[in-house]
C-alpha positions in Angstrom: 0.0 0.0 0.0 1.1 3.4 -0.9 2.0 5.3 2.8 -0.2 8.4 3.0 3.0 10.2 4.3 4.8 9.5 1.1 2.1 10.9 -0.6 1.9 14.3 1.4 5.9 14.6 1.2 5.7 14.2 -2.6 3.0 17.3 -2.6 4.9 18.9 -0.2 8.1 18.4 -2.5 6.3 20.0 -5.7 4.5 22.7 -4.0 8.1 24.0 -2.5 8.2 27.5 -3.4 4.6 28.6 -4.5 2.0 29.6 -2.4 -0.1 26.8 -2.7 -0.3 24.1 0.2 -2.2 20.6 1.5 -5.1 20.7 2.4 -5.7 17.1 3.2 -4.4 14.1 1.8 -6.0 10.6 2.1 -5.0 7.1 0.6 -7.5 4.3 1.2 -6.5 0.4 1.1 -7.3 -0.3 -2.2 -4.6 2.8 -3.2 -7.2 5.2 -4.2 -5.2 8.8 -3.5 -7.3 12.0 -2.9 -5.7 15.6 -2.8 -7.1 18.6 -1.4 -5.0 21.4 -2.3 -5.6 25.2 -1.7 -3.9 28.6 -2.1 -3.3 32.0 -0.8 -4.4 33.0 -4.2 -6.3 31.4 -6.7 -5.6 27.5 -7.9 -5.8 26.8 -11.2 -6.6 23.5 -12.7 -3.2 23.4 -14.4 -1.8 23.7 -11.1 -4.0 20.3 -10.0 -2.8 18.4 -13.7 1.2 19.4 -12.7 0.9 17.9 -9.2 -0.6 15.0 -10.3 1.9 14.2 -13.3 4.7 14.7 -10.6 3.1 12.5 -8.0 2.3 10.1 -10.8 6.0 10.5 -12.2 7.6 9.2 -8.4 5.2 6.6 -8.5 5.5 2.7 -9.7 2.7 1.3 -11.6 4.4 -1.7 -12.1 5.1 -2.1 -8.5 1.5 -1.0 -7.2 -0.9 0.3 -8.8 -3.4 3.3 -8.1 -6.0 6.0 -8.2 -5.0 9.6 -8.2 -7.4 12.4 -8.1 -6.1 16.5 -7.3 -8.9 18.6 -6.4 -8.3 22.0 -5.0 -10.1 23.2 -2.1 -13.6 24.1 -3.2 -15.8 26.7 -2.0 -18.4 23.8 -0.9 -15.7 22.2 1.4 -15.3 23.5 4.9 -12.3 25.2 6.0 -9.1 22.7 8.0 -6.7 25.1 8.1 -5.9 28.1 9.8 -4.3 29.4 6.8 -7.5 29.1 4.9 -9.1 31.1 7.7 -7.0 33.9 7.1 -7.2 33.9 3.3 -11.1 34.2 3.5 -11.3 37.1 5.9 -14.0 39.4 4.7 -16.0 36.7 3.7 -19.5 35.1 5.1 -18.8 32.4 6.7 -21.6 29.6 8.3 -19.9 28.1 11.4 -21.0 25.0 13.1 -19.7 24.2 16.8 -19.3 20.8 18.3 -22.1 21.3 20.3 -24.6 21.4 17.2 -24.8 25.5 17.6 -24.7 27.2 14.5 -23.6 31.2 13.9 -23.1 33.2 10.2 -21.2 36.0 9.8 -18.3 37.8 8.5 -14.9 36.5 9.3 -13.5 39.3 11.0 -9.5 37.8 12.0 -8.1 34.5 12.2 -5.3 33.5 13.6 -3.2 29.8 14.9 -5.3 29.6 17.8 -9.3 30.6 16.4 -11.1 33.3 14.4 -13.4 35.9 15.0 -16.8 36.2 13.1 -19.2 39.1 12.9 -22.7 38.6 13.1 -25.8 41.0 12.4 -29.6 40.4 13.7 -32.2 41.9 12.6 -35.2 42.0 15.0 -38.2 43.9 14.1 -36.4 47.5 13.6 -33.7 47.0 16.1 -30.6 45.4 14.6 -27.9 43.7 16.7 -24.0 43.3 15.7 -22.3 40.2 17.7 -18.6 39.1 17.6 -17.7 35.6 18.3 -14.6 34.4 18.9 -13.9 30.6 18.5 -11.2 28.3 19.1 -10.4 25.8 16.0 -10.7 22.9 19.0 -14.4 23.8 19.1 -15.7 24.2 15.6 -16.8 21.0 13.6 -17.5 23.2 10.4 -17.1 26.2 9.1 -17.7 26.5 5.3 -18.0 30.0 3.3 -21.5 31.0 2.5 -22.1 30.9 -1.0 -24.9 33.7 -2.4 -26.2 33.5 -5.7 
């Protein structure tokens, strides 16, 4: 079986040097490889097709075989990193907390430790602004709102 570690150093290896960075990485038994990847920019698809002729260039078919898929981060999958945190402040962001609680609003900061989030409610004329400020050890989501 292909070690997920291998994996993650050979993304590691290739992303040396740009500002793009794991997100997650997972291998299953049967060798199937996913690849989150995101940036503190923009990630093109050309960036996802170069990682995964690299990966697939370090790789043995002959010796194992496998399933590779790159994907960047999307905008419907939550947030893992603190670094993705801090690229999306200014954005509206739903968060969900362990405890099943749930609070939207604007990502205001984030930092190593948590992030804060500004929310606005409206009740009858009277309007309410709230900061929150959560640890990462507390939230089991947070994923950007996405308006249409």
């Amino acid at each position: 079986m292909i070690s997920e570690q291998l994996i993650k150093d050979l993304t590691t290896q290739h992303l040396e040097g740009s500002d793009r960075f794991i997100v997650s990485v997972a291998v299953r038994s049967d060798n199937r490889i996913r690849i989150f990847i995101d940036s503190d920019t923009h990630v093109l698809i050309e960036h996802c097709i170069e990682l995964s002729k690299f990966i697939e260039s370090q790789l043995d078919r002959e010796t194992e075989d496998f399933e590779l898929n790159v994907s960047s981060s999307g905008l419907d999958q939550p947030y893992k990193l603190s670094r993705q945190y801090i690229k999306n402040i200014g954005r509206e962001v739903a968060v969900l907390l362990k405890d099943n609680n749930k609070t939207e609003g604007t990502l205001l900061a984030a930092d190593a430790e948590g992030f804060t989030v500004k929310s606005i409610t409206k009740v009858k004329k009277a309007i309410t602004e709230t900061t929150h400020t959560f640890l990462y050890s507390d939230i089991k989501e947070t994923k950007e709102i996405i308006k249409i």
